[in-house]
C-alpha positions in Angstrom: 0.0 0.0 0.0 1.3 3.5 -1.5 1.7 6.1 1.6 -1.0 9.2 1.4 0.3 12.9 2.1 -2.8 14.2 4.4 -3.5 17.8 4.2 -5.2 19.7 6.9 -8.7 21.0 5.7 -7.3 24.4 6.5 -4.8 24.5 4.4 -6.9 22.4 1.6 -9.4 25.4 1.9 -7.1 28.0 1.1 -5.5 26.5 -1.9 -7.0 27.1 -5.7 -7.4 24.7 -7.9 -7.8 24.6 -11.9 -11.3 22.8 -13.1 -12.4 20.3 -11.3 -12.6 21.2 -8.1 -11.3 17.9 -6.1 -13.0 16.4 -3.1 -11.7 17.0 0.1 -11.8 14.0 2.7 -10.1 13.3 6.0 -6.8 15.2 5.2 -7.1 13.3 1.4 -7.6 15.6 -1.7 -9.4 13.4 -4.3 -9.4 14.0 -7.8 -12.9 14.4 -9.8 -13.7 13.2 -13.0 -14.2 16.2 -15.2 -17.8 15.1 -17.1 -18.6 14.5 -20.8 -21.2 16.2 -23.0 -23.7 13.6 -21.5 -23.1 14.3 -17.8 -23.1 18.6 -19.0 -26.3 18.1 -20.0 -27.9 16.2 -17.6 -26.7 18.6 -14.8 -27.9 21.5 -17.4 -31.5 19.4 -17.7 -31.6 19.4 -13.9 -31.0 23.3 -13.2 -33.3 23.9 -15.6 -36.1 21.6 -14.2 -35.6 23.1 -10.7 -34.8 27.0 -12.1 -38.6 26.0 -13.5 -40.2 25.7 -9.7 -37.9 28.8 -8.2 -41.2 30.9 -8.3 -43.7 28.5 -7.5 -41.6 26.6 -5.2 -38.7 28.6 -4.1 -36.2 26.7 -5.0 -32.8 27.2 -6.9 -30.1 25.3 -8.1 -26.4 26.1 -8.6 -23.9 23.3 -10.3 -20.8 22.4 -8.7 -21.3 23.6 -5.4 -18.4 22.6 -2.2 -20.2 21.6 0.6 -19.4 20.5 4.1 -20.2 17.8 5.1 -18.3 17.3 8.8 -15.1 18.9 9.3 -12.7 16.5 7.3 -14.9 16.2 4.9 -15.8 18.2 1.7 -17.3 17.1 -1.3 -18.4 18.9 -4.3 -21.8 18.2 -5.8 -22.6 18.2 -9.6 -25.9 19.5 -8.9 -27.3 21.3 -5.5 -30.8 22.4 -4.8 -31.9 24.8 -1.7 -35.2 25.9 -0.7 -35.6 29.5 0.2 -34.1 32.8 -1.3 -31.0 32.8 -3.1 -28.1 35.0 -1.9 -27.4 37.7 -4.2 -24.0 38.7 -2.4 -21.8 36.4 -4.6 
């Protein structure tokens, strides 16, 4: 078994990173597959399905979005949906 260089998640947070955006778990930085065409499109289907119910439904999508899930762990989803009003600060 290969040894692993672990990174703390504070430094993992401040570093920038060309397209993808790796994952981020317990002190590992993970490489992400980049997509095709197919996968594109599918996420575009999906923002446009929920960008459909933002009025009706408050909801809104964004596409690869980092999230948190505990402290050693970050992941970045292809597609995420939240309830509620968007933040226009960004």
């Amino acid at each position: 078994m290969a040894n692993k260089t672990l990174l703390p998640v504070e430094e993992d947070l401040t570093n920038r990173f060309d397209r993808p955006e790796p994952d981020y778990v317990d002190g590992e930085i993970i490489e992400r597959n980049v997509g095709s065409i197919r996968h594109f499109k599918a996420q575009q289907r999906l923002l446009e399905f929920f960008g459909s119910l933002k009025q009706s439904c408050s909801l809104f999508g964004y596409p690869e979005v980092t999230l948190e899930l505990s402290p050693t762990r970050y992941r970045v989803a292809d597609v995420v949906v939240f309830r509620g009003v968007p933040d226009q600060s960004s």
